[in-house]
Structures are given as structure tokens and as C-alpha cells.
PyMOL Python script that loads the backbone (N, CA, C, O; Angstrom):
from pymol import cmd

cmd.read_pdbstr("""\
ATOM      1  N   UNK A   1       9.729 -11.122  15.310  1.00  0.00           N
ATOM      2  CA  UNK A   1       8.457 -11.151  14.582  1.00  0.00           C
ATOM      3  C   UNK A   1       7.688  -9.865  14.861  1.00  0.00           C
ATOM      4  O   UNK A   1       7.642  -9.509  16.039  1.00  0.00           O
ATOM      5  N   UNK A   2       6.909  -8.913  13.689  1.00  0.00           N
ATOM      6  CA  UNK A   2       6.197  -7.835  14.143  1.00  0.00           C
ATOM      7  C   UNK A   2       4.948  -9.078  14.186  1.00  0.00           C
ATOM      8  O   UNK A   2       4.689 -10.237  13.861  1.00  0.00           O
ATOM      9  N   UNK A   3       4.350  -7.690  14.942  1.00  0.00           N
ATOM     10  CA  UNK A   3       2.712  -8.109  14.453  1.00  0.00           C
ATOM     11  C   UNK A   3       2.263  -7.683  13.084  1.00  0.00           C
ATOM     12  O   UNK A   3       2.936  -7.057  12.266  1.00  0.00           O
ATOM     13  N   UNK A   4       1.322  -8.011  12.984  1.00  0.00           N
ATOM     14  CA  UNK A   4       0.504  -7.401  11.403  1.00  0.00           C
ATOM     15  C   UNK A   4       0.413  -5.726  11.181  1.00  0.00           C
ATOM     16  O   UNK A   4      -0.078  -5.109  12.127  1.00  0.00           O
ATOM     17  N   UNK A   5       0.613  -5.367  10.644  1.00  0.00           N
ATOM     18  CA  UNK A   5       0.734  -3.802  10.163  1.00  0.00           C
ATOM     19  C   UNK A   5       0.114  -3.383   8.957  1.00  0.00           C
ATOM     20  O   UNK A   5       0.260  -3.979   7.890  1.00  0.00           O
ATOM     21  N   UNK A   6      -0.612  -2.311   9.122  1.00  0.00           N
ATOM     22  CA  UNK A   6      -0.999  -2.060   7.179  1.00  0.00           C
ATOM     23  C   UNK A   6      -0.101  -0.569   7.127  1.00  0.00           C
ATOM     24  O   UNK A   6       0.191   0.403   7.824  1.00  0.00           O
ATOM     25  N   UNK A   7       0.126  -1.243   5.567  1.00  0.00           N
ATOM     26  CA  UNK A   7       0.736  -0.182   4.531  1.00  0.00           C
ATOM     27  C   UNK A   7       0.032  -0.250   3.192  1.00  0.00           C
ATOM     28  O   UNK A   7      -0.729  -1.082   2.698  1.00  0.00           O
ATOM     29  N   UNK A   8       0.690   1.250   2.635  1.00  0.00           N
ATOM     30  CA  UNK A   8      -0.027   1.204   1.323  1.00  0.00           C
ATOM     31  C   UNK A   8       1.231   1.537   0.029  1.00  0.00           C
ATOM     32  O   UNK A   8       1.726   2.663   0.074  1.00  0.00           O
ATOM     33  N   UNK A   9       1.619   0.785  -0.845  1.00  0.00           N
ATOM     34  CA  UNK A   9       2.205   0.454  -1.476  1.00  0.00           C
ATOM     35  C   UNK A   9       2.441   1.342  -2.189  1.00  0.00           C
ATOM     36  O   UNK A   9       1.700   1.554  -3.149  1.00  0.00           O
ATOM     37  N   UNK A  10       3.951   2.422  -1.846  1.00  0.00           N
ATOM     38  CA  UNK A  10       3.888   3.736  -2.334  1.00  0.00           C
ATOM     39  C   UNK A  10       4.518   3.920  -4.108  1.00  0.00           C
ATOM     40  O   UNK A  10       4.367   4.864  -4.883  1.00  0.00           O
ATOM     41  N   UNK A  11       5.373   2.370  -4.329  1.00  0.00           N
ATOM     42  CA  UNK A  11       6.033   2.888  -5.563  1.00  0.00           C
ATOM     43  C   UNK A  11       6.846   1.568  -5.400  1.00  0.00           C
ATOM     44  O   UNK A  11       7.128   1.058  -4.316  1.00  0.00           O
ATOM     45  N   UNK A  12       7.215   1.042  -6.748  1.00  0.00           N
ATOM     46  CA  UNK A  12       8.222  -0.209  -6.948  1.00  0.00           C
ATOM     47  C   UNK A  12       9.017   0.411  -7.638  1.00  0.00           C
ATOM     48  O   UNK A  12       8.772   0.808  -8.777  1.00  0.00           O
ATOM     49  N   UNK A  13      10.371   0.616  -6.859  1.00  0.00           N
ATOM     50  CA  UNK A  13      11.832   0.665  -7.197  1.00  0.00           C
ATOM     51  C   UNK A  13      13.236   0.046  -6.227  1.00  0.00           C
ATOM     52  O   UNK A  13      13.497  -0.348  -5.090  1.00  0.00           O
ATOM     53  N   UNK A  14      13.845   0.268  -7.487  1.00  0.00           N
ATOM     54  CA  UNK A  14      15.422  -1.138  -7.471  1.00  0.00           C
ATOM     55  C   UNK A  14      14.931  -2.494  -7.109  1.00  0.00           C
ATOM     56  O   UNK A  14      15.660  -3.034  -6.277  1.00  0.00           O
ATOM     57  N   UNK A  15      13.840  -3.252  -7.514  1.00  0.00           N
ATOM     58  CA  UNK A  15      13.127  -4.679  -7.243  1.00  0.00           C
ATOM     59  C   UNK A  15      12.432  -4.673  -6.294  1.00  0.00           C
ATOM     60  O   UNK A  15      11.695  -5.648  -6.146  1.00  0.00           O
ATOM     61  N   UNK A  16      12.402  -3.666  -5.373  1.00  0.00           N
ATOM     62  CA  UNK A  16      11.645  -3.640  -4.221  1.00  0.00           C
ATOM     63  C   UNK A  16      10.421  -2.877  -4.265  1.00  0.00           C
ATOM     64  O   UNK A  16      10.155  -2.091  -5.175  1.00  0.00           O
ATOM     65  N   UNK A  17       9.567  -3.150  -3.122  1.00  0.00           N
ATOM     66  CA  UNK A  17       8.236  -2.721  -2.928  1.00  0.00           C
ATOM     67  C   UNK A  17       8.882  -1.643  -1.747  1.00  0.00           C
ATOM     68  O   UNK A  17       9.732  -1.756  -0.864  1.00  0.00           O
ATOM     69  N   UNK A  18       8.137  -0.715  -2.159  1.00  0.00           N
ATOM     70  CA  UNK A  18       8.720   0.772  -0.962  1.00  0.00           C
ATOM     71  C   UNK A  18       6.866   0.892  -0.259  1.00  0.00           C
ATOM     72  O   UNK A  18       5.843   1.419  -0.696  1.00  0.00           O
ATOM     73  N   UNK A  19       7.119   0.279   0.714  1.00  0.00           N
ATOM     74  CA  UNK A  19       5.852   0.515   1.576  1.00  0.00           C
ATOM     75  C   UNK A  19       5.348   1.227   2.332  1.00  0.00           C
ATOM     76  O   UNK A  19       5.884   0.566   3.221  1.00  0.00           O
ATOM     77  N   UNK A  20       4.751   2.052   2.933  1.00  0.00           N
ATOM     78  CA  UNK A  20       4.288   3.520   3.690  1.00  0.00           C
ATOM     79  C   UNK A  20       3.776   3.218   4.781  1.00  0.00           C
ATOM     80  O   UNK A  20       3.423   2.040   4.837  1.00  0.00           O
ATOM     81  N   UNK A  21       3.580   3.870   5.753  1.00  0.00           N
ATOM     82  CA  UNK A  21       2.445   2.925   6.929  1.00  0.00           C
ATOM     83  C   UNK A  21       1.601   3.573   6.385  1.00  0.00           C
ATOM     84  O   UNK A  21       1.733   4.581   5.691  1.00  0.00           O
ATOM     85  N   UNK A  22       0.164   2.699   6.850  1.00  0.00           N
ATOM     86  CA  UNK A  22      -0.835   3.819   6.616  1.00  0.00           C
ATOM     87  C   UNK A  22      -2.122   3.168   7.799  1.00  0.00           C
ATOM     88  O   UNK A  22      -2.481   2.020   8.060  1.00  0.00           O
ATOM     89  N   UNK A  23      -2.571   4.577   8.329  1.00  0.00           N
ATOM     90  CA  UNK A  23      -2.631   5.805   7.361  1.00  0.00           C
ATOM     91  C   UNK A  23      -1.693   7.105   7.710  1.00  0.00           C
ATOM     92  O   UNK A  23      -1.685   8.224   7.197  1.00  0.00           O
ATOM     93  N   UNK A  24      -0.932   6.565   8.737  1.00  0.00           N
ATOM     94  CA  UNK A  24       0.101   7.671   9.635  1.00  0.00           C
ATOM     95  C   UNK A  24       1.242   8.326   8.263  1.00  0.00           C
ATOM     96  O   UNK A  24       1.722   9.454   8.153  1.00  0.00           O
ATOM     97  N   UNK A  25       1.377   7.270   7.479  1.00  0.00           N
ATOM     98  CA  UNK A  25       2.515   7.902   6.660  1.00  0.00           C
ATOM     99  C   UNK A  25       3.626   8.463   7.111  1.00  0.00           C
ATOM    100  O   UNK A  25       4.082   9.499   6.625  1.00  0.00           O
ATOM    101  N   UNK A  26       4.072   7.928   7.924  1.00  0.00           N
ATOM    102  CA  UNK A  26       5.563   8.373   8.824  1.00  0.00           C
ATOM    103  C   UNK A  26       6.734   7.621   8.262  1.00  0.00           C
ATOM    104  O   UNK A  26       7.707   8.240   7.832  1.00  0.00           O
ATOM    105  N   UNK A  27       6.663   5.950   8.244  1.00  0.00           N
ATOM    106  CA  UNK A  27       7.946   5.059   8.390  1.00  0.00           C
ATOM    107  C   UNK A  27       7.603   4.424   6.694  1.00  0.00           C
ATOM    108  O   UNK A  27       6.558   4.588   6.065  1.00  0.00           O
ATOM    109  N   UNK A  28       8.645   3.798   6.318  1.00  0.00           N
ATOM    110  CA  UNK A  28       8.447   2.823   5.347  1.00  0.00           C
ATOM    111  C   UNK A  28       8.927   1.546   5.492  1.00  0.00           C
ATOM    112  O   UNK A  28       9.575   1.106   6.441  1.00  0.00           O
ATOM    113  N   UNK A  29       8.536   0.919   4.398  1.00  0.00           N
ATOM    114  CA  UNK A  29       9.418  -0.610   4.616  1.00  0.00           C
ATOM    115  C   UNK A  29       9.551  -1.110   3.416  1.00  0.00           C
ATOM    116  O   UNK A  29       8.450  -1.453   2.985  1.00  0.00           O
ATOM    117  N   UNK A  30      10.521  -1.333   2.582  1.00  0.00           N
ATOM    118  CA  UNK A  30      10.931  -2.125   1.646  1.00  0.00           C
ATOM    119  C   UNK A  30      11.215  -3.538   1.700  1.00  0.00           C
ATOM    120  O   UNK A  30      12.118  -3.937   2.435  1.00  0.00           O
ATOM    121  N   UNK A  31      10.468  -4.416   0.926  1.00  0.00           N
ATOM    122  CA  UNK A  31      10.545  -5.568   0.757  1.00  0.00           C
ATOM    123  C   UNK A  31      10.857  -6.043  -0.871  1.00  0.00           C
ATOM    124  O   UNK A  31      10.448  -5.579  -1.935  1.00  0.00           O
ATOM    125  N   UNK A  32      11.626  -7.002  -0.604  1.00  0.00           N
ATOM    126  CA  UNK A  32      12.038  -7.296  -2.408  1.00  0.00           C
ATOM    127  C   UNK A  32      10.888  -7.522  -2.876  1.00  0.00           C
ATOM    128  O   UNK A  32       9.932  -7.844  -2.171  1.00  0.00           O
ATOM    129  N   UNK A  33      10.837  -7.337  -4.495  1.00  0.00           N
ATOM    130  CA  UNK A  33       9.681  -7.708  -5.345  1.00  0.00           C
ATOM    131  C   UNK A  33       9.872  -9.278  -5.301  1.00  0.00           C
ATOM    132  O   UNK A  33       9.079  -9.806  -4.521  1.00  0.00           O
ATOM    133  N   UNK A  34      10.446  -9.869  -5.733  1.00  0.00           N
ATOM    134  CA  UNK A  34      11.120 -11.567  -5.258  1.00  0.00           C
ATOM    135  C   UNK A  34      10.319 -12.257  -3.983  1.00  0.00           C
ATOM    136  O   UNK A  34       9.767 -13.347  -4.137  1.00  0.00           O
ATOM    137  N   UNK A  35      10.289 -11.590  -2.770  1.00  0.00           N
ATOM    138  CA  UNK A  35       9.887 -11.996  -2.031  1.00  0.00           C
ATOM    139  C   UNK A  35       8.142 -12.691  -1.938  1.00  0.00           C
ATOM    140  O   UNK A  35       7.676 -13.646  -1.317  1.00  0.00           O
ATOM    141  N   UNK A  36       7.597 -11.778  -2.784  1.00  0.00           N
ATOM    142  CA  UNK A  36       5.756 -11.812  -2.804  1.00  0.00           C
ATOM    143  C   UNK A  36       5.552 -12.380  -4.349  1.00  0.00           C
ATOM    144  O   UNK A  36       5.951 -12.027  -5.459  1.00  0.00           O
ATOM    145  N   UNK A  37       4.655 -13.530  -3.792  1.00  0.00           N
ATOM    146  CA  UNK A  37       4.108 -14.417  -4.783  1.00  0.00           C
ATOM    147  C   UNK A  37       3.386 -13.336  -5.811  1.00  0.00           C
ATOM    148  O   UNK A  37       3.558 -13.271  -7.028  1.00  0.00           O
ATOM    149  N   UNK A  38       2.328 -12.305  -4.790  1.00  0.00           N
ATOM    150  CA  UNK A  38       1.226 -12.244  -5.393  1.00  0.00           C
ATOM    151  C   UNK A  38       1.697 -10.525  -6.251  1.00  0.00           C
ATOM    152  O   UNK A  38       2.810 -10.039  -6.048  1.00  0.00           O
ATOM    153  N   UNK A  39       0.602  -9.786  -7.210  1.00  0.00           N
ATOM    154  CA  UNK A  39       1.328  -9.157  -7.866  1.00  0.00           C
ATOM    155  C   UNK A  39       1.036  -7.903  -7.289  1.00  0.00           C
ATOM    156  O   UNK A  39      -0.152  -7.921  -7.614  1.00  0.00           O
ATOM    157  N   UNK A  40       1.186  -6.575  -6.557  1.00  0.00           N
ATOM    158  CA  UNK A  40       0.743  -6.032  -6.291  1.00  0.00           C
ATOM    159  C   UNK A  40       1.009  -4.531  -6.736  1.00  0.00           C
ATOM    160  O   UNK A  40       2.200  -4.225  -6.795  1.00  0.00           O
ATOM    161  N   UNK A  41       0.020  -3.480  -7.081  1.00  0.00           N
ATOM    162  CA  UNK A  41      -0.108  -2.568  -7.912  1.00  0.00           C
ATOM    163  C   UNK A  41       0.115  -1.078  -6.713  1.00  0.00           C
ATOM    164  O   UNK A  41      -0.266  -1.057  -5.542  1.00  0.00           O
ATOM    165  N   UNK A  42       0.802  -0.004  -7.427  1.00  0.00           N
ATOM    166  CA  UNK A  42       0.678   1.050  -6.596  1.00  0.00           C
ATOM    167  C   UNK A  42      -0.668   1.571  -6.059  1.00  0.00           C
ATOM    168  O   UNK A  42      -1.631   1.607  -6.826  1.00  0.00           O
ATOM    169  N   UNK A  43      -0.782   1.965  -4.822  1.00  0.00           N
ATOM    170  CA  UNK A  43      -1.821   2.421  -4.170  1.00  0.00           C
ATOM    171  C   UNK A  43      -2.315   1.238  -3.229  1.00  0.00           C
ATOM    172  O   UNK A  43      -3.012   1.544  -2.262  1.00  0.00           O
ATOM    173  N   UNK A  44      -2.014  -0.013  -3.442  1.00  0.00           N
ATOM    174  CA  UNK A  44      -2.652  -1.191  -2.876  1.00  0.00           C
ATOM    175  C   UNK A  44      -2.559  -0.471  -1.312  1.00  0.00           C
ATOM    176  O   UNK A  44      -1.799   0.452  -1.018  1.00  0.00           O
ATOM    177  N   UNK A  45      -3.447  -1.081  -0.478  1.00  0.00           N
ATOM    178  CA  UNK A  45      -3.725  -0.939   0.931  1.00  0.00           C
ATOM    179  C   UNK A  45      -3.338  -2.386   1.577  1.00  0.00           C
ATOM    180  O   UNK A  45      -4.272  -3.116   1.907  1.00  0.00           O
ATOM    181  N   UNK A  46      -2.114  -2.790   1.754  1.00  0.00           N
ATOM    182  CA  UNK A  46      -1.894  -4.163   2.172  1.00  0.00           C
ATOM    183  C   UNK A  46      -1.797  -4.419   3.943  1.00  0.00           C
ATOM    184  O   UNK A  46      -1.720  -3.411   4.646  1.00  0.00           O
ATOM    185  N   UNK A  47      -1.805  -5.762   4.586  1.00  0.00           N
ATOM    186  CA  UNK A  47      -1.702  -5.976   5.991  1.00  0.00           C
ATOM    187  C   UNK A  47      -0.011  -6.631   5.743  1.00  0.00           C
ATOM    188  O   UNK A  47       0.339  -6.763   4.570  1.00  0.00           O
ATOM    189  N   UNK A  48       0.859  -6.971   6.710  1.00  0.00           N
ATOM    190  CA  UNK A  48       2.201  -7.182   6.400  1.00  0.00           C
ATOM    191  C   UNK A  48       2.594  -7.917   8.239  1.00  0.00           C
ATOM    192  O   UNK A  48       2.626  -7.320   9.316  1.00  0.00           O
ATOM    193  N   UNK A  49       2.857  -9.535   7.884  1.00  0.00           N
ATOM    194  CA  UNK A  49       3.478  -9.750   8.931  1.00  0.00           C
ATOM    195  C   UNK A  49       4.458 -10.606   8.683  1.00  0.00           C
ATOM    196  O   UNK A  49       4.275 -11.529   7.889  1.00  0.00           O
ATOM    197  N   UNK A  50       5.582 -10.438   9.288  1.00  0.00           N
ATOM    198  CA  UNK A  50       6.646 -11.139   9.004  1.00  0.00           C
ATOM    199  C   UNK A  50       6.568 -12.269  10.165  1.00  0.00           C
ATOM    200  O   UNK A  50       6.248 -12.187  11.351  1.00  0.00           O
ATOM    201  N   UNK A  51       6.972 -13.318   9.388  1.00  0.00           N
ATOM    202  CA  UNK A  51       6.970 -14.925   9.952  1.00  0.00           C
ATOM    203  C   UNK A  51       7.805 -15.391   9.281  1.00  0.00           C
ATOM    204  O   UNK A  51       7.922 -15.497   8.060  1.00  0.00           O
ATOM    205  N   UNK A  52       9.024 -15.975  10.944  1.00  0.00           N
ATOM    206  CA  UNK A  52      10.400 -16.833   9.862  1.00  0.00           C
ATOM    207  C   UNK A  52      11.343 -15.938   9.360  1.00  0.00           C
ATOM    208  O   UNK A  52      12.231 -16.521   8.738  1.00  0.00           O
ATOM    209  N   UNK A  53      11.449 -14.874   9.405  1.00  0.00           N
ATOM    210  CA  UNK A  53      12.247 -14.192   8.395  1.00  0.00           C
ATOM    211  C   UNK A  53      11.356 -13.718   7.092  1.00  0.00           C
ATOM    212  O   UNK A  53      12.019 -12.904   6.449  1.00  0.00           O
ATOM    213  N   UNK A  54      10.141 -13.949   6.527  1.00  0.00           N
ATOM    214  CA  UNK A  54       9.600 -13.745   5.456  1.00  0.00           C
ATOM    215  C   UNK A  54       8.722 -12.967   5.908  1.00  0.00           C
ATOM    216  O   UNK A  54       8.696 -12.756   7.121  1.00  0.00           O
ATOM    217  N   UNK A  55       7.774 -12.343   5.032  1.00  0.00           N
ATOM    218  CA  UNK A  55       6.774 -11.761   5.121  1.00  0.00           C
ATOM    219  C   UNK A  55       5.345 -12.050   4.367  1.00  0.00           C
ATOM    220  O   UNK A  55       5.493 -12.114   3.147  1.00  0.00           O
ATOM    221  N   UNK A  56       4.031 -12.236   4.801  1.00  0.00           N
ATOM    222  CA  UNK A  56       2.927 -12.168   4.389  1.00  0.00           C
ATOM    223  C   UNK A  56       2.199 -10.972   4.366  1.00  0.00           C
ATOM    224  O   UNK A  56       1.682 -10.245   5.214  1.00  0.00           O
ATOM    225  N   UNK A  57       2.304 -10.978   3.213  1.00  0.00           N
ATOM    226  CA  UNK A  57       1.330  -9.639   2.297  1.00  0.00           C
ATOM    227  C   UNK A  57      -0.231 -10.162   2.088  1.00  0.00           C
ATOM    228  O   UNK A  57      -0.546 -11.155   1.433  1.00  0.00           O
ATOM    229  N   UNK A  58      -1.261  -9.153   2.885  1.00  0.00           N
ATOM    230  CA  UNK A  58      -2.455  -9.409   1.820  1.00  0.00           C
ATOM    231  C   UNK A  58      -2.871  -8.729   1.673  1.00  0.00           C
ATOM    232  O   UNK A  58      -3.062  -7.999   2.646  1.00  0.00           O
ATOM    233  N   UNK A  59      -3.357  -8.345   0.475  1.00  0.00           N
ATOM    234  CA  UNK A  59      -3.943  -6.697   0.190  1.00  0.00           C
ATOM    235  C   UNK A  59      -5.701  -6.875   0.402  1.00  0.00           C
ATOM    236  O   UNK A  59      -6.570  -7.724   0.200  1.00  0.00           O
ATOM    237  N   UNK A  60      -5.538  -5.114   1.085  1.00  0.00           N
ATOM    238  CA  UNK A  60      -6.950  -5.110   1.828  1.00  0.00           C
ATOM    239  C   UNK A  60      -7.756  -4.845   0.562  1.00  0.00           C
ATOM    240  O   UNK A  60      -7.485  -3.857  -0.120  1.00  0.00           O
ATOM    241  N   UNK A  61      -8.573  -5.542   0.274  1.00  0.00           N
ATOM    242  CA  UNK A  61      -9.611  -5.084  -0.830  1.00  0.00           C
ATOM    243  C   UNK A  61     -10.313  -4.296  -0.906  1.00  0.00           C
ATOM    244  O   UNK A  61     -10.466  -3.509  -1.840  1.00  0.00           O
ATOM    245  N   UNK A  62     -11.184  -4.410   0.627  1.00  0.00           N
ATOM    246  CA  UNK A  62     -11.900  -3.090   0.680  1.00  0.00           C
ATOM    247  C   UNK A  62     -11.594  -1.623   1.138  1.00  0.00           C
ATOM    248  O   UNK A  62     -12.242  -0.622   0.833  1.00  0.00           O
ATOM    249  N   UNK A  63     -10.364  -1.701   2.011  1.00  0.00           N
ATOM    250  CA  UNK A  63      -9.577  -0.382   2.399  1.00  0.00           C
ATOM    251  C   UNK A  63      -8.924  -0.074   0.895  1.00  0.00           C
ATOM    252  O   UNK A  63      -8.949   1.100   0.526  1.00  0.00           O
ATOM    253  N   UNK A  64      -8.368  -1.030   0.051  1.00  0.00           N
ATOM    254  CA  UNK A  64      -7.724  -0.482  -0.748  1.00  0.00           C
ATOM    255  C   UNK A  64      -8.949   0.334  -2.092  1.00  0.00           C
ATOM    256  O   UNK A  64      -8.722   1.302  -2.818  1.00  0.00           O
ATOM    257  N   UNK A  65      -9.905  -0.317  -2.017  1.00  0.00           N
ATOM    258  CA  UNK A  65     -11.320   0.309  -3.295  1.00  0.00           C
ATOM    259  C   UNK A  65     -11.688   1.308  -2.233  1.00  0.00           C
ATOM    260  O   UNK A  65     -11.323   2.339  -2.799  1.00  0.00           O
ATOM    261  N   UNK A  66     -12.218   1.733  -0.947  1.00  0.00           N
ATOM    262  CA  UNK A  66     -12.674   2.874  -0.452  1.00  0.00           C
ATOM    263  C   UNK A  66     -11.417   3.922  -0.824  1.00  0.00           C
ATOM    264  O   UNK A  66     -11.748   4.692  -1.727  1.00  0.00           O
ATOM    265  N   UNK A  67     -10.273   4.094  -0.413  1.00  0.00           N
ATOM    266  CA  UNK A  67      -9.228   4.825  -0.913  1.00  0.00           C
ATOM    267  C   UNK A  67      -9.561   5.170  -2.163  1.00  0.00           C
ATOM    268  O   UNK A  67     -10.167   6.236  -2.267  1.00  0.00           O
ATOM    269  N   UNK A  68      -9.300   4.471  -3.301  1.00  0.00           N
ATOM    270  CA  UNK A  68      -9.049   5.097  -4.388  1.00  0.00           C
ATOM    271  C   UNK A  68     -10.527   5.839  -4.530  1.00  0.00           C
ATOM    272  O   UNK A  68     -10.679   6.772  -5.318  1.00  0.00           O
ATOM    273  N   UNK A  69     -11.576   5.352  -3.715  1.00  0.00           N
ATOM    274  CA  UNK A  69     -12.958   6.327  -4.644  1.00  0.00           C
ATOM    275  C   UNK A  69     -12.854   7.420  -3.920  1.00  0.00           C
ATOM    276  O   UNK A  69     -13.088   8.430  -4.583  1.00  0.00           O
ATOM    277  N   UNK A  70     -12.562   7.634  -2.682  1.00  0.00           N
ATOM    278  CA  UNK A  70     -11.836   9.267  -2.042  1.00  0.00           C
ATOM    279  C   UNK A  70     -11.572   9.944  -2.384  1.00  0.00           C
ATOM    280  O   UNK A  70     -11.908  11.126  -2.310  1.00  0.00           O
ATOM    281  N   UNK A  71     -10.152   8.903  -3.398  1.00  0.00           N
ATOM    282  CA  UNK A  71      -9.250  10.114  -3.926  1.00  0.00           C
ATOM    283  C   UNK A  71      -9.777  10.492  -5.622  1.00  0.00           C
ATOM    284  O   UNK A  71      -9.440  11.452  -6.315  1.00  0.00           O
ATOM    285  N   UNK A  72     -10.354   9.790  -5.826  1.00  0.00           N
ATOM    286  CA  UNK A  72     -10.963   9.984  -7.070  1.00  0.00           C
ATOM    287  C   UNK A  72     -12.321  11.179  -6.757  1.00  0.00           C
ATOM    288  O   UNK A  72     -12.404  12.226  -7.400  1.00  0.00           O
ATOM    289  N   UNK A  73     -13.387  10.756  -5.583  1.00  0.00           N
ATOM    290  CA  UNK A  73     -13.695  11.971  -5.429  1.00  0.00           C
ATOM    291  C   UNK A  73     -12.921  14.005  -4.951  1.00  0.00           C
ATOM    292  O   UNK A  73     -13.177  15.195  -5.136  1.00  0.00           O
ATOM    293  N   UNK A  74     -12.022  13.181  -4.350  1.00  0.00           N
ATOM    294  CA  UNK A  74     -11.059  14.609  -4.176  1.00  0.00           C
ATOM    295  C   UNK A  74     -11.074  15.374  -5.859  1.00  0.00           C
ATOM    296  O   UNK A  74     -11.464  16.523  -6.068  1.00  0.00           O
ATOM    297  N   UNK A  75     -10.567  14.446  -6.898  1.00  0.00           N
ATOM    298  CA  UNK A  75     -10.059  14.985  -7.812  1.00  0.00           C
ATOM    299  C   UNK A  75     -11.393  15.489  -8.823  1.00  0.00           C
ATOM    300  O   UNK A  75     -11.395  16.349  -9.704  1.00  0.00           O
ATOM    301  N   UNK A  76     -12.287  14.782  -8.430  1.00  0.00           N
ATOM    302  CA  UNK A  76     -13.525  15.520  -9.456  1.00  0.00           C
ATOM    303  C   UNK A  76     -13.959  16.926  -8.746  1.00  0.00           C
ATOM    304  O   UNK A  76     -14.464  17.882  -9.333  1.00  0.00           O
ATOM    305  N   UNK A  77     -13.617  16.833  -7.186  1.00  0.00           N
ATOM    306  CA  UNK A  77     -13.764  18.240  -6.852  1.00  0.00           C
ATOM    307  C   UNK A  77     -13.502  19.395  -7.047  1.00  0.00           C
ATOM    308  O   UNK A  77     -14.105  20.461  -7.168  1.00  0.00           O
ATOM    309  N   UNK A  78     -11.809  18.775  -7.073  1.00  0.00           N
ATOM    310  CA  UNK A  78     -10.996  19.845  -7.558  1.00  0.00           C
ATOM    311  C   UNK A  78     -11.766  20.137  -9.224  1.00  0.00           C
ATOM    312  O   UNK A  78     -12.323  21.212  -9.448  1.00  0.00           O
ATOM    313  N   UNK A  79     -11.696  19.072 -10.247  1.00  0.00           N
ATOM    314  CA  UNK A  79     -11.609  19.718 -11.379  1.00  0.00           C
ATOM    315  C   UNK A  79     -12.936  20.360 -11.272  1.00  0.00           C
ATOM    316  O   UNK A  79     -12.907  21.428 -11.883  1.00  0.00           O
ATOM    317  N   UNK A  80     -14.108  20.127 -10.726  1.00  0.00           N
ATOM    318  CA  UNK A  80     -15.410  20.835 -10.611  1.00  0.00           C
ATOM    319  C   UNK A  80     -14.749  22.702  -9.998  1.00  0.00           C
ATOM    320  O   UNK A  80     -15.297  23.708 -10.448  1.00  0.00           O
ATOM    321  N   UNK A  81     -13.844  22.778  -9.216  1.00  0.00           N
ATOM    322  CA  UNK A  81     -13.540  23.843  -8.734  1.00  0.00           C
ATOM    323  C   UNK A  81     -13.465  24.660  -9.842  1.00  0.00           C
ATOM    324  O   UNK A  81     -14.363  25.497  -9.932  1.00  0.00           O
ATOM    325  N   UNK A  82     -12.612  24.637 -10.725  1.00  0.00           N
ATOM    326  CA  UNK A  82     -11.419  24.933 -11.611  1.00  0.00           C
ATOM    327  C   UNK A  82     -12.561  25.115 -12.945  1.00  0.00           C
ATOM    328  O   UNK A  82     -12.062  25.443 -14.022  1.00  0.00           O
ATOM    329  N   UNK A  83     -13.509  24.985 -12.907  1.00  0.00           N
ATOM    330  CA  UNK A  83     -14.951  24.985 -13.639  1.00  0.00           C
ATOM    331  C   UNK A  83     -15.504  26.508 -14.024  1.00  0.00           C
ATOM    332  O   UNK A  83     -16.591  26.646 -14.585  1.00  0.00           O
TER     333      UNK A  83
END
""", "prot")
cmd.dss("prot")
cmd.show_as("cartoon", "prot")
cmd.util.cbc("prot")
cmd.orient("prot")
């Protein structure tokens, strides 16, 4: 059994969820798409503990909405640069 871990949900390919740690971004972890009830979208910021052989996914809501407005501010910067 791990303990709980967050990752952020880098890309769904061959049925699987390809997961990232985060925020280290070093290791990954693939889990089948099959496996998770719930539906989860690239970029998600999820917690991940395996129990039994399975795994519980829950995606962080608020780590995952602070992220994207980051990176959404990154990108108005840039295009403000480029101005």
C-alpha cells in the first residue's frame, strides 16, 4: 500500500491515465482509464492511494483551479511581452 500522493494528470494514452508527481515532476504512474469511476481531464491536480490492489483518485479542486490561473497568467504575460 503507498500512502496518498498527488499527481497531475499529464495525458490519456493506450486507455491509461499517464500521471506526473507533482509538483517534483520526476516519476510517473499509469493507471488504466477502466480503473476510475470518475472522469478526469488533462491538467487535473489529483491525490492517489492505492487500497487492495486498486486505487483512489480525488481530484484536488482547489490545487487543480490555482494551477490553471498561473498558468493562464504566465501566458497573458508572455502574450503582453510579444506586444
Amino acid at each position: 500500500m503507498m500512502k496518498k500522493h498527488q499527481y497531475t494528470l499529464d495525458r490519456i494514452e493506450n486507455g491509461c491515465y499517464v500521471f506526473i508527481d507533482y509538483p517534483a515532476e520526476e516519476q510517473t504512474l499509469l493507471i488504466e482509464v477502466s480503473d476510475d469511476k470518475d472522469v478526469l481531464k488533462e491538467g487535473d491536480i489529483v491525490s492517489i492511494e492505492e487500497i487492495d490492489g486498486s486505487y483512489a483518485i480525488e481530484v484536488l479542486e482547489k490545487e487543480t483551479k490555482d494551477m490553471k490561473e498561473n498558468v493562464q497568467n504566465l501566458l497573458d504575460k508572455l502574450k503582453n511581452k510579444k506586444r
